[in-house]
C-alpha positions as CSV (number, residue, x, y, z in Angstrom):
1,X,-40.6,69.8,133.6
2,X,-37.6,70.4,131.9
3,X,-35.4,67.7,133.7
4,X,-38.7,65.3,132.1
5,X,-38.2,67.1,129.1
6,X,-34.3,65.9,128.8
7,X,-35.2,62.3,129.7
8,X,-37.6,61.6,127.2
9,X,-35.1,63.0,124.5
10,X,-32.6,60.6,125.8
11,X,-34.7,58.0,125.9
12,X,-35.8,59.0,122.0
13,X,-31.9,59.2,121.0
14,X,-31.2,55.6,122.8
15,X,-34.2,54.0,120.3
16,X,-32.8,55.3,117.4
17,X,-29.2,54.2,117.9
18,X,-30.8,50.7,118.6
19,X,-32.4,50.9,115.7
20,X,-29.4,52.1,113.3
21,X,-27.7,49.4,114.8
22,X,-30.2,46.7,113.7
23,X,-29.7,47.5,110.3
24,X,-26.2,47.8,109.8
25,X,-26.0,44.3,111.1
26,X,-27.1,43.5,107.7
27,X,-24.1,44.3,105.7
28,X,-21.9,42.4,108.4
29,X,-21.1,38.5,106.5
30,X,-24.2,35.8,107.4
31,X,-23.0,33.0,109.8
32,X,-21.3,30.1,108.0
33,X,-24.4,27.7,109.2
34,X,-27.0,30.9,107.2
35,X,-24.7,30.8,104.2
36,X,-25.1,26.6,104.6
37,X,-28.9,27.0,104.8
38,X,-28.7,30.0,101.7
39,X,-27.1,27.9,99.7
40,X,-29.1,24.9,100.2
41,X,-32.3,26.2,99.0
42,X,-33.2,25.9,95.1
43,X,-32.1,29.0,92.9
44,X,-34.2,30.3,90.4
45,X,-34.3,29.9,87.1
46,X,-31.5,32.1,85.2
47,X,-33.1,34.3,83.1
48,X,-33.8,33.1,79.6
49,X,-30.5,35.2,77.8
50,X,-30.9,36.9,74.6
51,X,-30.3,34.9,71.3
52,X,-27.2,34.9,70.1
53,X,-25.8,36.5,66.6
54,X,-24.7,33.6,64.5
55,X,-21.2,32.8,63.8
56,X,-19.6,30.4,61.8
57,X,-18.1,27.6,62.4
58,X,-20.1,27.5,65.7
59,X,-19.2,24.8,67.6
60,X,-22.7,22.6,68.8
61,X,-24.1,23.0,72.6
62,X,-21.9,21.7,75.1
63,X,-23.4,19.1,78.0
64,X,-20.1,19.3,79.7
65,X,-19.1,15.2,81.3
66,X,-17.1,17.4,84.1
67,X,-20.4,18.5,86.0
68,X,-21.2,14.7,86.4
69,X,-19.3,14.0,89.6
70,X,-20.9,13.5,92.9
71,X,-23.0,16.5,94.6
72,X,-21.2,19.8,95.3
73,X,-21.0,20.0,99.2
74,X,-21.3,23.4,100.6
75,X,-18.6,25.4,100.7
76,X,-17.4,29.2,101.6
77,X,-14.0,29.4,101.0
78,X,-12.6,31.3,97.9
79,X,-10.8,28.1,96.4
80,X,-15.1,26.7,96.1
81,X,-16.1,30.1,94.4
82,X,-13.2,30.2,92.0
83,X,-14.1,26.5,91.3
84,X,-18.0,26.9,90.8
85,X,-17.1,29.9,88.4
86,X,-15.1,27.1,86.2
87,X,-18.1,24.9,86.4
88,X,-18.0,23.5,83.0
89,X,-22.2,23.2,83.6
90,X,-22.3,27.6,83.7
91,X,-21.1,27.8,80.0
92,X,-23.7,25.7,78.8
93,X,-26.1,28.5,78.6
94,X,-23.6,30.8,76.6
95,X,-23.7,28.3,73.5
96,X,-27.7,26.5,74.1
97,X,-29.2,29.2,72.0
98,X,-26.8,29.3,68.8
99,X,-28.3,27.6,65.6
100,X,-25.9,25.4,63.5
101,X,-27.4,24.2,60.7
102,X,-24.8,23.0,58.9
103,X,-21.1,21.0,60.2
104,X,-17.6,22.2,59.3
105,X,-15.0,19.5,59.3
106,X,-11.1,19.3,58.1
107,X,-9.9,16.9,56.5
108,X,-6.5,15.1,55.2
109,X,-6.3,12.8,51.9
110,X,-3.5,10.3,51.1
111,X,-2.9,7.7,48.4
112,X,-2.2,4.1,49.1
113,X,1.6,5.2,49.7
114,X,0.8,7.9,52.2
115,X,1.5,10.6,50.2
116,X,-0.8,13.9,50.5
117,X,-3.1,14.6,47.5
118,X,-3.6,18.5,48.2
119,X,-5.1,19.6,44.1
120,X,-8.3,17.8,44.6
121,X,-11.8,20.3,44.3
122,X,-15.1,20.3,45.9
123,X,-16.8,17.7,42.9
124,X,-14.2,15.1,44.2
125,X,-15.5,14.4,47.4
126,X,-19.2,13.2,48.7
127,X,-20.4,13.4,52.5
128,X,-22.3,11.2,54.2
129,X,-23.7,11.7,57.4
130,X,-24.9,9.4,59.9
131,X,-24.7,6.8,56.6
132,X,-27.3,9.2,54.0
133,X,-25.8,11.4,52.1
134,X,-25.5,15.4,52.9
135,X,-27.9,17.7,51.3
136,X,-25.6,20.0,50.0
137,X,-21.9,21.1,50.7
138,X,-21.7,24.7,51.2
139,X,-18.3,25.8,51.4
140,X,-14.9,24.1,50.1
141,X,-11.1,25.6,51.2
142,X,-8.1,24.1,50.8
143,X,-5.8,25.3,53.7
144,X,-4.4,28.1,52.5
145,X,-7.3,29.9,53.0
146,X,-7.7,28.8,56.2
147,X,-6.2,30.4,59.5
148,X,-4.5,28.3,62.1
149,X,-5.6,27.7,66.1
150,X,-3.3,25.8,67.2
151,X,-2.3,24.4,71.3
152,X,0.9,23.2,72.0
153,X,0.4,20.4,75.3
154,X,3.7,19.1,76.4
155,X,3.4,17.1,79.1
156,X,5.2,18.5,82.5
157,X,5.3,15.4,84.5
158,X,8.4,13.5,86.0
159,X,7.6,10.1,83.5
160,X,9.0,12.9,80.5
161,X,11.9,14.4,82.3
162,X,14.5,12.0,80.2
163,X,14.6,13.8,76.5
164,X,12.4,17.1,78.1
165,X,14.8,19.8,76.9
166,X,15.3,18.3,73.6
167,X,11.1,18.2,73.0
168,X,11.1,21.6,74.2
169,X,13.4,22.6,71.1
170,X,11.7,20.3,68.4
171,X,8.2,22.1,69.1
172,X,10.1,25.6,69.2
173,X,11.5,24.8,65.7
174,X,7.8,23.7,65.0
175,X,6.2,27.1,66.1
176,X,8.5,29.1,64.0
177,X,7.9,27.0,60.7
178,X,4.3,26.7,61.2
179,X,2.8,30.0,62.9
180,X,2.4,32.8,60.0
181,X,2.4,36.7,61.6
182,X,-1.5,38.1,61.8
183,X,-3.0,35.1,60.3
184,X,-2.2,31.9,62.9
185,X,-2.3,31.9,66.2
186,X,-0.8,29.2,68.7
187,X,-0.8,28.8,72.8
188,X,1.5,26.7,75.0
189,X,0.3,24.4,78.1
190,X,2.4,22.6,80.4
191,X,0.7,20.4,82.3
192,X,1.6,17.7,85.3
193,X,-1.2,17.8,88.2
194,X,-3.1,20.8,86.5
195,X,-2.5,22.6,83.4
196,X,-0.6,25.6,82.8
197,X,-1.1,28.6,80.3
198,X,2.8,29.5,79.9
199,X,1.5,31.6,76.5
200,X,-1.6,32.5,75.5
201,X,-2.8,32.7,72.3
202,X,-0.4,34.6,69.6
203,X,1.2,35.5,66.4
204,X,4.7,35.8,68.1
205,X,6.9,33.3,67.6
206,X,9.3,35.0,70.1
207,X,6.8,34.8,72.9
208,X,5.6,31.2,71.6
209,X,9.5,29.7,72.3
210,X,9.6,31.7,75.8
211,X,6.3,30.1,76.6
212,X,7.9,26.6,76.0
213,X,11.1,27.2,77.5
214,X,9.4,28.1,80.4
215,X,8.0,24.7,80.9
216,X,9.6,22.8,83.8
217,X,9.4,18.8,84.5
218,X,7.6,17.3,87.5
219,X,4.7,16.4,89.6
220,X,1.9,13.8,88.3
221,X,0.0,13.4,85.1
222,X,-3.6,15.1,84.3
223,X,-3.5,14.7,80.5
224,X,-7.1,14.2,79.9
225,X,-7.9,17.2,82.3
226,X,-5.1,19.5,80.0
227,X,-7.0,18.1,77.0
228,X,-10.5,19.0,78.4
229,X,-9.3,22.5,79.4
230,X,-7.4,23.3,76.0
231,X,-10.4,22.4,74.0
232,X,-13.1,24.1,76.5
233,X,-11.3,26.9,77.8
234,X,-8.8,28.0,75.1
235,X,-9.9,26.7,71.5
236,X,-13.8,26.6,71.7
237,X,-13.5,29.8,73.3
238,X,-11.3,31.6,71.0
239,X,-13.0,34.6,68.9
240,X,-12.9,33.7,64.9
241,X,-14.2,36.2,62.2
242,X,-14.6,33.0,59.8
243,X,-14.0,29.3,59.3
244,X,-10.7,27.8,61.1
245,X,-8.5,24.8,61.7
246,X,-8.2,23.9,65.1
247,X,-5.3,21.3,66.4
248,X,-3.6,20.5,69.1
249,X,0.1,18.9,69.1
250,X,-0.2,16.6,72.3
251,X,3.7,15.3,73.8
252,X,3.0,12.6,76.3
253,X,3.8,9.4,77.4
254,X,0.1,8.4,77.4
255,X,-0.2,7.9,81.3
256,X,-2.7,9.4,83.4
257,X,-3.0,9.1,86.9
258,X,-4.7,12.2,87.8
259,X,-7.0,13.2,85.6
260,X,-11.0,14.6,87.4
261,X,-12.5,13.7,83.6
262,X,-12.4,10.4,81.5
263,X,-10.4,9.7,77.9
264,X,-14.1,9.5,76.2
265,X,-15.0,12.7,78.0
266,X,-11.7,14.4,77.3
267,X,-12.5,13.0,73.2
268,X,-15.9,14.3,73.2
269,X,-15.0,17.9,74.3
270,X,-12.5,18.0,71.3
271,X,-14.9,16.8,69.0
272,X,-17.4,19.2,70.0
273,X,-14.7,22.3,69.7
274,X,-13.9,20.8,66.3
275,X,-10.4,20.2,67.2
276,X,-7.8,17.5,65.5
277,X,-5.6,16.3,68.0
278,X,-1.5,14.9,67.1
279,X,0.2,12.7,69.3
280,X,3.5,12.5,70.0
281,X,4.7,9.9,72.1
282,X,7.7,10.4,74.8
283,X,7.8,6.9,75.7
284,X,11.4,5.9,74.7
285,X,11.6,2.1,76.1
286,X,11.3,1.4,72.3
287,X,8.2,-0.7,72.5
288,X,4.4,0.4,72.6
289,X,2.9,0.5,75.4
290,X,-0.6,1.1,77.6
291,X,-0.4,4.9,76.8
292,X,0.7,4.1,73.4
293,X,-2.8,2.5,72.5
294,X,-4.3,5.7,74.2
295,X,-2.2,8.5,72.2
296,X,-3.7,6.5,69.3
297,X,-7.3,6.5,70.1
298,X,-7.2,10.1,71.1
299,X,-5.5,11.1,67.5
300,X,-7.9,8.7,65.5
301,X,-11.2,10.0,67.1
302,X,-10.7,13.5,66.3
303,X,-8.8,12.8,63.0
304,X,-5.6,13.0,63.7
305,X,-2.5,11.0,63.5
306,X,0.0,9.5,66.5
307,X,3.6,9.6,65.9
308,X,5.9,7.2,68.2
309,X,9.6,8.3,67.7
310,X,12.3,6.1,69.6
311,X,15.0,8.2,68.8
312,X,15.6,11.8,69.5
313,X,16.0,13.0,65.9
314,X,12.9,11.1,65.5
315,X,11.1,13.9,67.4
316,X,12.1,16.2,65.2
317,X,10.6,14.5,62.6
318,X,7.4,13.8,63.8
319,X,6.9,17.7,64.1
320,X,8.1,18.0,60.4
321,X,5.6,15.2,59.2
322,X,2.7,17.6,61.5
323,X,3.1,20.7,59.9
324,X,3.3,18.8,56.4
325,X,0.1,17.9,56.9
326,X,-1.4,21.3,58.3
327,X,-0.3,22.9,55.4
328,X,-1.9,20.0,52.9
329,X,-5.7,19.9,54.8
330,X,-9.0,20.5,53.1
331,X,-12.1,21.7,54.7
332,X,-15.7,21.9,53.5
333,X,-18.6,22.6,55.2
334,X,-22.2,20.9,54.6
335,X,-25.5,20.7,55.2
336,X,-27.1,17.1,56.6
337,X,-30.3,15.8,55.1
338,X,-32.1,15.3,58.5
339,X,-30.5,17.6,61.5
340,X,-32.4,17.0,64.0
341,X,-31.5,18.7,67.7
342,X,-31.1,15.9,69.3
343,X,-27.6,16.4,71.2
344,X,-26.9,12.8,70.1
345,X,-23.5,12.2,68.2
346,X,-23.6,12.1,64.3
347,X,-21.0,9.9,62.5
348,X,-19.5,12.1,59.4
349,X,-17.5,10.2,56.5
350,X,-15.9,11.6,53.3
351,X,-15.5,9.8,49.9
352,X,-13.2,11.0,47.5
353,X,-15.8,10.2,44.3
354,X,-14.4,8.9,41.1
355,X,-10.1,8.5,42.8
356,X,-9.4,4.8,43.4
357,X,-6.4,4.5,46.4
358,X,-7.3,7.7,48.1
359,X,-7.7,7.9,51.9
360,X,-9.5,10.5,53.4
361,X,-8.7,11.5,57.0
362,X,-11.3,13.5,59.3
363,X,-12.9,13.4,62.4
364,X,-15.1,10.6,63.2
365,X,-18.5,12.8,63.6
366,X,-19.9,15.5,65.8
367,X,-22.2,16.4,68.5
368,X,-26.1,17.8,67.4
369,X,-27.4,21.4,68.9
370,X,-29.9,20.7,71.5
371,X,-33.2,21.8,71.7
């Protein structure tokens, strides 16, 4: 009876252990073909997120171009997670559910001799958007009220390696003119393949000129991709307690050869971060070329200008004639007669009312909330 006894309480002690090992076999990794099969089945929804507080100068909801490409294929490895987190696609639903009902834009005016006019007031000037005009404007600064965001792109590649050390001083020199301690606030990409935070974003002018002598020549070109990411990831992204001026200094030859996203879509991710961009072309064979023409429509879209220097000393200059206009900017801020969120683009343009000669410079519209 009691040998009977002892079998039956090893038989009992054999089930359990078969059983405890059942379920720890759930927190060992699925099979590479049930992770396939996991991932290929629809997620749910996300959860509708809370709305967001409003803040100004918020930029409108970004349909990002980069999640176009062809369908993701299913992948495991830590390089696909690290890219899916990137996804431009996930941070559409971070910026969906903030109301703008009204558009910021910064502006430059000239006379006919391309001299800035910088004592004009808020009765001077007229809006009209999408061709009728604005409802009201809201909110005039000239830039000394303004706080600066600025991204310095110098372009990494071999095409640039001729005159590189000299750029790299020019923008240095820039920085240290134009970046005022706790009030602007500058970053520095290098870019060739893929781009490069060699500085983040700061008031120190010290760490700005490490961040650009840390920049080292070589590899291809992805300029449209280092334009895309500055204006996504570092400028749209940036926190801002009120309105600000947003630009990017861009030194390139113009060439791309490497980009994952388009000019146009690389253009309409700055427009929709409210960023001017300024060109400075490195191509020295002292006529304009193919990525001339592009330096130019890049600057002109977002209502900026492109400098072509074809001397060193030129450089210099161009980064003179940049932070000349910085500090002679206006911005205002208005509200359109019919916004509608319609996600379509909205063509903006500025009259200086009752000034004969005067130019006025701005970005050529912006991007509607969607529903």
């Amino acid at each position: 009876m009691k040998f009977r006894s002892i079998i039956l309480l090893l038989g009992s002690m054999l089930f359990v252990a078969v059983v405890l090992a059942q379920d720890s076999s759930d927190d060992l990794p699925s099979a590479p073909s049930a992770v396939k099969q996991e991932r290929s089945q629809p997620k749910p929804p996300p959860p509708t997120p809370p709305p967001a507080s409003a803040e100004p100068q918020t930029a409108p909801p970004v349909d990002s171009p980069a999640a176009k490409p062809e369908p993701a294929k299913s992948d495991t490895s830590p390089k696909a997670k690290a890219d899916e987190a990137s996804n431009p696609a996930d941070d559409v639903a971070t910026t969906i559910t903030k109301t703008v009902n009204e558009v910021n834009v910064v502006f430059t005016v000239t006379d006919k001799h391309g001299r800035y006019v910088r004592n004009l007031a808020k009765g001077d000037f007229s809006v009209l958007d999408d061709g009728r005009p604005a409802d009201q404007i809201r909110s005039f600064h000239n830039e000394t009220d303004l706080p600066l965001q600025v991204g310095l792109l110098v372009d990494a590649s071999n095409s640039v390696r001729d005159r590189f050390k000299f750029e790299q001083e020019s923008a240095i020199e820039f920085l240290n003119q134009t970046v005022r301690p706790r009030y602007d606030k500058a970053f520095i990409v290098g870019f060739d393949v893929t781009p490069e935070v060699t500085q983040d974003f700061t008031d120190n002018t010290e760490a700005l000129s490490r961040g650009v002598r840390a920049l080292r020549p070589g590899g291809g070109t992805a300029m449209y991709d280092a334009l895309y990411f500055a204006s996504r990831d570092k400028l749209l992204k940036e926190q801002q307690n009120g309105p600000v001026r947003r630009a990017i200094i861009l030194l390139s030859d113009g060439e791309d050869n490497m980009s994952h996203v388009t000019r146009e879509e690389a253009i309409e991710m700055a427009q929709r971060a409210e960023v001017i961009i300024y060109t400075i072309s490195t191509n020295i064979t002292g006529g304009r070329r193919s990525g001339d023409k592009i330096l130019e429509r890049i600057a002109d879209a977002t209502g900026g200008r492109a400098f072509f220097p074809f001397q060193l000393n030129d450089v210099a200059n161009a980064f003179v004639e940049i932070q000349d206009e910085l500090r002679s900017q206006y911005a205002l801020s208005y509200k359109p007669s019919d916004l509608r969120t319609d996600g379509r683009f909205h063509t903006i343009e500025i009259l200086a009312q009752n000034h004969k000669g005067l130019r006025v410079r701005s970005r050529r519209g912006y991007y509607a909330p969607t529903p």
